[in-house]
C-alpha positions in Angstrom: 99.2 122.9 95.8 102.0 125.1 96.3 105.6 124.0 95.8 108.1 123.5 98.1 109.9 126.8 99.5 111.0 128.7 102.6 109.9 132.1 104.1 110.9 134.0 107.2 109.8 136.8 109.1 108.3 137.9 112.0 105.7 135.1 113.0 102.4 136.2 114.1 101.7 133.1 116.6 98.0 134.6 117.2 96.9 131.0 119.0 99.9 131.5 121.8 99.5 135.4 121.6 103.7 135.7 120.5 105.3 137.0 118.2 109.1 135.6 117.4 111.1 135.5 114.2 111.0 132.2 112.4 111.6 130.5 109.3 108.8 128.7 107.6 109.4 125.7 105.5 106.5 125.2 102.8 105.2 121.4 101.3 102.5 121.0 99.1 100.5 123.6 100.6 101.0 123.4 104.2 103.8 124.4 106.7 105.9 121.4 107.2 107.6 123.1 109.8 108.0 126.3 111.5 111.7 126.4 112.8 112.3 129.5 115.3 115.5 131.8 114.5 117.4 134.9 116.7 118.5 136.9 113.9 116.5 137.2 110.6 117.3 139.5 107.2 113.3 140.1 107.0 111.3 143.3 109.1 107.8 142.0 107.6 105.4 140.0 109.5 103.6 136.5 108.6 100.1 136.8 109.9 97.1 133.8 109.2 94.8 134.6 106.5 92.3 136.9 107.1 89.0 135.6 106.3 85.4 137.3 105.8 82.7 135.5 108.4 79.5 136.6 106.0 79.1 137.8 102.9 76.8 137.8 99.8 79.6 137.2 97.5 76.9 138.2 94.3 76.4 141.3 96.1 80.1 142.3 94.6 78.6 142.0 91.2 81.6 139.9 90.6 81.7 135.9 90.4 83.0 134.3 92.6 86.4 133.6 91.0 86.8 137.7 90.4 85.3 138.5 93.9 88.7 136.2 94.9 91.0 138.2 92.6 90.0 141.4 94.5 89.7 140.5 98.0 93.0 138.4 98.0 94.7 142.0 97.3 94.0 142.9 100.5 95.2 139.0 102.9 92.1 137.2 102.6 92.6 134.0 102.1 89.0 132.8 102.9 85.2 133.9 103.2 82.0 131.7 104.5 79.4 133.1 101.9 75.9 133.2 101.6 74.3 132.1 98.3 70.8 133.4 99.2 70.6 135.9 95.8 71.4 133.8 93.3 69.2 131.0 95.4 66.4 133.5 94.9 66.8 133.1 91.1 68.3 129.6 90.3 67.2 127.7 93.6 69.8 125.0 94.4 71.8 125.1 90.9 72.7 128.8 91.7 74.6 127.2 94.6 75.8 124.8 92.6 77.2 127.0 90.3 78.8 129.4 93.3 80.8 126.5 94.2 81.5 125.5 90.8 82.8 129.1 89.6 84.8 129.2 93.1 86.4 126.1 92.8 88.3 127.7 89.9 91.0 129.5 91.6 93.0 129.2 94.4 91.1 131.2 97.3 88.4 129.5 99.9 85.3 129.5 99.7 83.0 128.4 102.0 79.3 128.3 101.2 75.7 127.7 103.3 72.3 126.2 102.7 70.0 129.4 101.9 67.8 128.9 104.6 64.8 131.4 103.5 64.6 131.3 99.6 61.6 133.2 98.7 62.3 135.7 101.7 58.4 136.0 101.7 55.6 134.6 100.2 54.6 138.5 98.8 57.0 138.7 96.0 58.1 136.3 93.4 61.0 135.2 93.0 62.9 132.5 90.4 63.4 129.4 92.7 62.3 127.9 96.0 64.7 126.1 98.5 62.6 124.0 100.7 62.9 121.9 103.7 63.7 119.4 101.4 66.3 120.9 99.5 68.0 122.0 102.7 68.6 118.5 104.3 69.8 117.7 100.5 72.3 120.8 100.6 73.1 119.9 104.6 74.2 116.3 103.4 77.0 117.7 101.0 80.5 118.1 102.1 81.0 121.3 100.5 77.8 123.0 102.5 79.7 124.4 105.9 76.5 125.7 107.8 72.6 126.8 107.5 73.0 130.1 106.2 71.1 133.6 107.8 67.8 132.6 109.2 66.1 135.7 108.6 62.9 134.3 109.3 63.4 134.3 112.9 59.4 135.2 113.4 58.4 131.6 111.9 61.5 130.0 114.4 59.4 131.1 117.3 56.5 130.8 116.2 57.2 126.6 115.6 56.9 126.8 111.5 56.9 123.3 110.2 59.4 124.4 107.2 61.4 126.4 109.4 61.6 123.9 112.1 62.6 121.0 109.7 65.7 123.3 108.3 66.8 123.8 111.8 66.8 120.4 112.9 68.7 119.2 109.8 71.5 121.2 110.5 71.3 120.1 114.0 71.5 116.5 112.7 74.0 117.0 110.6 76.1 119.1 112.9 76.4 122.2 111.1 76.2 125.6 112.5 72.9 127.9 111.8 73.9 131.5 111.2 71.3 134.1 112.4 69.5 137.8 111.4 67.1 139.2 114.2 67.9 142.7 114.1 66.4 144.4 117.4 65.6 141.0 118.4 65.6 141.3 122.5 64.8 139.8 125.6 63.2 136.1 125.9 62.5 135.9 122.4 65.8 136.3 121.1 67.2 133.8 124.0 64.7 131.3 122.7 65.6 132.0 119.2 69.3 131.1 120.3 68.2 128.3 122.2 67.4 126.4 119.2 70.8 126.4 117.9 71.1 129.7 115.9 75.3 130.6 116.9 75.3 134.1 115.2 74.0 137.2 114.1 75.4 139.9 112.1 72.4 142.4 112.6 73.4 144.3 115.8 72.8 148.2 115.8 74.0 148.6 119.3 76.3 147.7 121.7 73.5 146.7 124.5 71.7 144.4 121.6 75.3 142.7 120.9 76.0 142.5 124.6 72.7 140.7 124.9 72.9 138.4 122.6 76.6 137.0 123.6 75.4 136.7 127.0 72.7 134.5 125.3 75.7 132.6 123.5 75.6 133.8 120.0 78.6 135.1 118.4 78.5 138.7 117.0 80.0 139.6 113.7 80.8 143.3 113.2 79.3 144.2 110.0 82.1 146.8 107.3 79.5 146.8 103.9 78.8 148.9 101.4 74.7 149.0 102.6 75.2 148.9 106.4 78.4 149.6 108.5 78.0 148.7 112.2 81.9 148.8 113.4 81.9 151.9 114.8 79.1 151.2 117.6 80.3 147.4 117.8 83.8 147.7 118.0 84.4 148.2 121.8 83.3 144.1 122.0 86.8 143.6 120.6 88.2 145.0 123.8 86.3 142.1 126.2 85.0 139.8 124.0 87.1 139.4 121.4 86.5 135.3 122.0 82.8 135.9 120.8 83.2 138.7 117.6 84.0 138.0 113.9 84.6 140.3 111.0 82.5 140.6 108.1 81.0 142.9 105.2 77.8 141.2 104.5 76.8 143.2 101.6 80.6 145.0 99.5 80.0 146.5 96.3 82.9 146.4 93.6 83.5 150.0 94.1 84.6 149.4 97.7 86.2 146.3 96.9 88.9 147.3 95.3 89.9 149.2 98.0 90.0 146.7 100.5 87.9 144.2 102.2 88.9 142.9 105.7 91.9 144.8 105.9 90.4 147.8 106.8 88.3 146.6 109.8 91.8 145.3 111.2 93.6 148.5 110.3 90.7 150.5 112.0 90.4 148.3 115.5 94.6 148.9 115.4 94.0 152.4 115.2 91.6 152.5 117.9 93.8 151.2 120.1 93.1 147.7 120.4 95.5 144.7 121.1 96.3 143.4 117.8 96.1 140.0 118.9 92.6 140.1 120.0 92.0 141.8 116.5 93.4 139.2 114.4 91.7 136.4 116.6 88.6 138.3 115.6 89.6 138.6 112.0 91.1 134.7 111.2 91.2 132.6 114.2 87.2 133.0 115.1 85.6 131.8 112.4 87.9 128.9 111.7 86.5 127.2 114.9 83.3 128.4 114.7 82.2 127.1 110.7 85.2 124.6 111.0 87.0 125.4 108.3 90.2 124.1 106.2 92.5 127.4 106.9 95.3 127.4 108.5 96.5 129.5 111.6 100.4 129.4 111.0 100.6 125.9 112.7 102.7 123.0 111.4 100.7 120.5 109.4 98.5 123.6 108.4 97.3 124.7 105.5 99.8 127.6 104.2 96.9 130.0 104.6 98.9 134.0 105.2 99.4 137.4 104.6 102.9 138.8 104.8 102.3 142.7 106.3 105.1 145.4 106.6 104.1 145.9 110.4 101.8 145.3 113.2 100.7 149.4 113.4 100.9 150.3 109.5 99.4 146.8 108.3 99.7 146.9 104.8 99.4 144.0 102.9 102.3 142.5 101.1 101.8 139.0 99.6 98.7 136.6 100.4 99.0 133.2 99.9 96.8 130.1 99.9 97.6 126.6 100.1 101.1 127.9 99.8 100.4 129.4 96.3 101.2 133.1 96.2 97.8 135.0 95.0 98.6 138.7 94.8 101.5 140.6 95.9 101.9 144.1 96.5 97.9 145.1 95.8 97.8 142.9 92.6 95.9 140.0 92.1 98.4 136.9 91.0 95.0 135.0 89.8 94.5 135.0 86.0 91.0 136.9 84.8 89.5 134.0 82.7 86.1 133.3 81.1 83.4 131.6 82.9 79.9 130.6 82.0 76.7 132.3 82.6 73.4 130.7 84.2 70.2 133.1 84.1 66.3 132.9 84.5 64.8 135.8 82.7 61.7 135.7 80.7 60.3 139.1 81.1 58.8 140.7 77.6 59.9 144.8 76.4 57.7 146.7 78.0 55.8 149.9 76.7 55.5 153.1 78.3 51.4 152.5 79.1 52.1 149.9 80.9 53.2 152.0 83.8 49.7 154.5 83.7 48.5 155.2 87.0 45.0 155.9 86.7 44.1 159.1 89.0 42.5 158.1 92.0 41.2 160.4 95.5 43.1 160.6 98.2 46.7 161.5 99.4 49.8 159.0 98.0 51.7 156.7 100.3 55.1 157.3 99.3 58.5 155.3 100.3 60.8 157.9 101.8 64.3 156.7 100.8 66.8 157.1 103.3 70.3 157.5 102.5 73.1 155.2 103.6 70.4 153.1 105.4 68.3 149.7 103.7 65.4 151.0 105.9 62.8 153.4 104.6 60.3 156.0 106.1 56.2 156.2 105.3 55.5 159.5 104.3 52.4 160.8 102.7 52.2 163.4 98.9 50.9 164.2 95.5 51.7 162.8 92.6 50.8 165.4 89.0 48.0 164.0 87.1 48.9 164.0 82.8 46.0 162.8 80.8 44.0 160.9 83.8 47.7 159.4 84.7 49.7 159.7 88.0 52.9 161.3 87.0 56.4 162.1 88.6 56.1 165.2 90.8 60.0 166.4 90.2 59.4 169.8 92.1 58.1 168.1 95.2 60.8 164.7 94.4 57.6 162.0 94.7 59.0 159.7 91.4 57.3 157.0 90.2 59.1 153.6 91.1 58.2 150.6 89.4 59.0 146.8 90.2 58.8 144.4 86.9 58.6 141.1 87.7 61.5 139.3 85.4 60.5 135.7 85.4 57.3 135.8 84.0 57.1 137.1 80.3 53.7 139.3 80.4 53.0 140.3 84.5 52.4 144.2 84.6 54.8 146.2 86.4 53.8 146.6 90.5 53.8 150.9 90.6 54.6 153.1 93.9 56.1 156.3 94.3 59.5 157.2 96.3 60.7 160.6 98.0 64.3 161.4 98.3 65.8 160.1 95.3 66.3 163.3 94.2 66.3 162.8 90.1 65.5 165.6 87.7 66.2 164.2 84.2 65.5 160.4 83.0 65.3 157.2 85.1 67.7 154.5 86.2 67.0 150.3 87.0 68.5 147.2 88.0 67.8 143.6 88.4 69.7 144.0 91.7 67.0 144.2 93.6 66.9 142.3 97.1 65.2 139.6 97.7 63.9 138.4 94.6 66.0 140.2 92.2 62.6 141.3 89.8 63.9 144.7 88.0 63.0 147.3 89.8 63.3 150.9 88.5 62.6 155.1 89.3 62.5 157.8 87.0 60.9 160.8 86.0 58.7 159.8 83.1 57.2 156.7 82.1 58.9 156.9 79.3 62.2 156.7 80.8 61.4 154.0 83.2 60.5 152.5 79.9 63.5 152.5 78.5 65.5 151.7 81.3 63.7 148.8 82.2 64.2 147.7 78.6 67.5 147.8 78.6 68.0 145.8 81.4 65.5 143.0 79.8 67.1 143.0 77.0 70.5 142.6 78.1 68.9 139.8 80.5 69.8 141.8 83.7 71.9 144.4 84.6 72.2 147.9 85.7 71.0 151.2 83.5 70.8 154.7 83.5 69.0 156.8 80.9 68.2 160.5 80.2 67.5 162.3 76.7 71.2 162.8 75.4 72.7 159.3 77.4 72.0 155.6 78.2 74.9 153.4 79.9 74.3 149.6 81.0 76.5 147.5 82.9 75.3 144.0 82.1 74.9 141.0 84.2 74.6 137.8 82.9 74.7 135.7 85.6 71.5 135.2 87.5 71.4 139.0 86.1 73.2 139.6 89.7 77.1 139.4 88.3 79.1 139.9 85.6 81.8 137.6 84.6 84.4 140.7 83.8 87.4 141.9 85.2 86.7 143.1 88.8 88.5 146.9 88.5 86.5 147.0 85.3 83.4 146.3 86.4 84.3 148.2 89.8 85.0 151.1 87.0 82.0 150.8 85.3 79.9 150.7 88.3 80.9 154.0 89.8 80.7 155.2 86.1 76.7 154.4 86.4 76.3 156.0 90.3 78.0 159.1 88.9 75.5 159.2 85.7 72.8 158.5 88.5 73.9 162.1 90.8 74.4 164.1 87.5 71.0 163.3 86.9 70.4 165.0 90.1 69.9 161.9 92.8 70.8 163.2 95.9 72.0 160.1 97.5 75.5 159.1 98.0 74.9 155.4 96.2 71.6 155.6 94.3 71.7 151.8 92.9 72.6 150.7 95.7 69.7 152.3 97.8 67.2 151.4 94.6 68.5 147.8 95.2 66.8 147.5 98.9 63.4 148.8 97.8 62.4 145.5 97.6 63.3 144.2 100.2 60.5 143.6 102.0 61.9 142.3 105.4 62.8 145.7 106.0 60.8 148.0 107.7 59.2 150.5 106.5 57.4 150.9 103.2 58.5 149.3 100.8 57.2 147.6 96.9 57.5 144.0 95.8 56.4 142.9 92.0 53.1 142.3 93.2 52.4 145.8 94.9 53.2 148.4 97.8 54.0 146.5 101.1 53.9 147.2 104.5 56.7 145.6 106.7 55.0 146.8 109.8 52.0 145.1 109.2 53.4 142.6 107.2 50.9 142.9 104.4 49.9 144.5 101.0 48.6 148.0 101.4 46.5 150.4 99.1 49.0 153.3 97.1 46.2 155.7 98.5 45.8 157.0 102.4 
């Protein structure tokens, strides 16, 4: 808890829409008073924390601790998080360890019950959280809400599993968070009907508008794999009540420019009323999840940023609980060392374990799509090399490869990808949504050789290879995060994107388009560990037309 002290400035009373100049008196951690004043020396403003409604907090590649270092930079004082990737490897004792590492330092953290861990039953991943282990998680203090149910097909459709998750948050009085992209019409008002309060899917205004007039809530989504505020943002205007902030998905690189901030400075600049901006960026999701922050009320938590001004909003100090975590863009949290916790048995591979014997017919290839998780079916012809189906550089069909990490001797799942644009080497990761298996594309079996064994043998990571070069960036935790300083690893990161273009990728952020390959609750072609996929039809399809 923080000590005792005073600060003034221009109070941001966002609950009574005012602003007025006051003096603040701090008490172990929460405003003991708030005493209003006519003249004060300070210009700056003292806003509530700003707090980040959904994210993946292992999609930073930072711990949680580090991912707090960062974001506190920029006034966030909170974020409801997500633990469904490390779930997908460790099960419950990733969570476990997500709210271990964040209890560490002083920032909030407020995590869910992974509802849908596997995502599928057509991959494999390291850990399952069933019905079971839900109404375990519910119980705990420390568990704020059901996380995402993505599985919105198995809530309509009655699921037993599904079912029995919902109803234990209903018992136990916790919100359900929602996904049903697209999702329209009676379905999606049923799907609401049984308790699910948000969604953070939304690609158009109409959807949105829908779905609040249904009852959900609507977070506008800033990430590094899908940015929806431009098409959401006119909500702010008339429904500020029912809109949250969040990033979902933020990659170091973008992290250490600013998290929440910039959705705030951008509604300002669009000309909407900053008080229905910041009750969309910290007074929302503090009723909603029913959380411990504080909204610059007496007998709160000292939960705030101190800004230079309403229009320019740049972030001064950030504090929590009344200690002062960063000040002027610096983190005021020490860097310190923190354990690992990992499931990764996968065996070096050999180059002839990715043959592809030649076979009639034309290739079903995954057409990447830059900027976008989503991919496109397209059809092409692979080069044959001594009875094996090879990279096709000239026409860009690579091979792409999926090795399944938690089993020591499974062969690698092979497909073939257009649009990722290399001409030399290969590149892999073990980030690779939902099940985080290492998934890899390159122009030689030997290359996706050799980055896959990089990765295994630094038990997960991220790695780039050609004939002159090989970089890693390790991850040793869950083989999702590394346990480094966050502008180092943010560093290293674009280090590896920059290796990836050079060896000619034409996309804008080839790892993190390689990561969503996987993912196989996205339409449209996509390859899991155990083969290509088709999220149309929802099942296994041949790699020949």
């Amino acid at each position: 808890m923080g000590s005792e002290f005073f600060i003034e400035g221009n109070c941001v009373d966002v609950l009574n829409c005012a602003v007025y100049a006051a003096e603040l008196e701090i008490s172990q951690g929460k405003i003991a008073s708030i005493t209003k004043k006519r003249n004060i020396s300070s210009g700056v403003f003292i806003i509530p924390g700003l707090i980040d409604a959904h994210c993946h907090v292992e999609s930073s590649m930072l711990v949680p601790a580090e991912f707090a270092r960062l974001a506190a930079a920029y006034g966030t004082v909170a974020v409801v998080s997500d633990p469904h990737e490390i779930a997908n490897v460790l099960g419950a004792a990733g969570i476990d360890y997500m709210i271990e590492n964040g209890g560490t330092v002083p920032f909030k953290f407020f995590f869910g019950a992974s509802s849908c861990v596997p995502a599928t039953g057509f991959e494999t991943a390291g850990a399952s959280v069933d019905a079971a282990a839900i109404v375990a998680l519910l119980k705990r203090d420390e568990i704020k809400y059901l996380s995402e149910m993505m599985n919105y097909p198995g809530a309509l459709n009655g699921d037993p599993s599904v079912m029995a998750k919902i109803r234990a948050a209903q018992r136990y009085g916790k919100p359900i968070d929602g996904h049903a992209p697209a999702l329209r019409g009676s379905p999606c008002e049923a799907y609401v009907k049984m308790g699910i309060s948000t969604d953070h899917e939304c690609v158009s205004l109409d959807e949105a508008l829908e779905k609040i007039s249904y009852g959900m809530k609507i977070l506008i989504r800033e990430g590094s794999a899908a940015r929806n505020f431009d098409v959401l943002s006119p909500l702010i205007g008339e429904h500020w009540a029912d809109v949250m902030f969040c990033t979902d998905d933020i990659h170091p690189d973008a992290l250490v420019r600013g998290h929440i901030n910039l959705m705030v400075k951008r509604a300002i600049d669009a000309g909407h009323d900053i008080m229905k901006v910041l009750q969309c960026a910290c007074v929302n999701p503090v009723f909603h999840y029913s959380l411990d922050v504080g909204l610059l009320r007496a007998g709160d938590p000292a939960d705030f940023a101190v800004i230079d001004g309403l229009e320019s909003f740049n972030i001064l100090k950030t504090y929590v609980n009344g200690r002062l975590v960063a000040e002027n863009g610096a983190p005021l949290i020490a860097h310190a060392a923190y354990r690992h916790v990992n499931k990764f048995n996968a065996a070096p591979k050999s180059a002839s374990d990715f043959f592809v014997p030649k076979s009639d017919g034309t290739l079903k290839v995954i057409g990447a799509v830059d900027g976008q998780v989503i991919t496109d079916k397209r059809h092409g012809q692979a080069k044959v090399s001594g009875g094996n189906l090879v990279s096709n550089i000239e026409d860009d069909i690579l091979k792409i490869a999926v090795v399944n990490r938690y089993e020591k001797e499974t062969p690698p799942a092979i497909g073939f990808i257009h649009n990722f644009g290399l001409k030399d080497g290969a590149v892999a990761s073990s980030i690779a949504h939902d099940s985080h298996n290492i998934i890899a594309v390159g122009v030689t079996d030997a290359y996706i050789c050799e980055a896959v064994n990089l990765i295994i043998e630094h038990r997960g990571g991220l790695s780039a290879v050609s004939k002159d070069e090989k970089k890693i960036l390790p991850m040793p935790v869950a083989g999702l995060m590394s346990t480094d300083d966050g502008p180092e690893v943010a560093r290293r990161y674009a280090q590896l994107n920059e290796f990836a273009i050079r060896l000619g990728s034409s996309l804008s952020a080839p790892f993190m388009t390689l990561s969503f390959m996987a993912l196989l609750v996205i339409p449209h072609l996509k390859l899991s560990d155990r083969g290509l996929f088709d999220s149309d039809t929802f099942q296994f399809t041949s790699l020949f037309q």
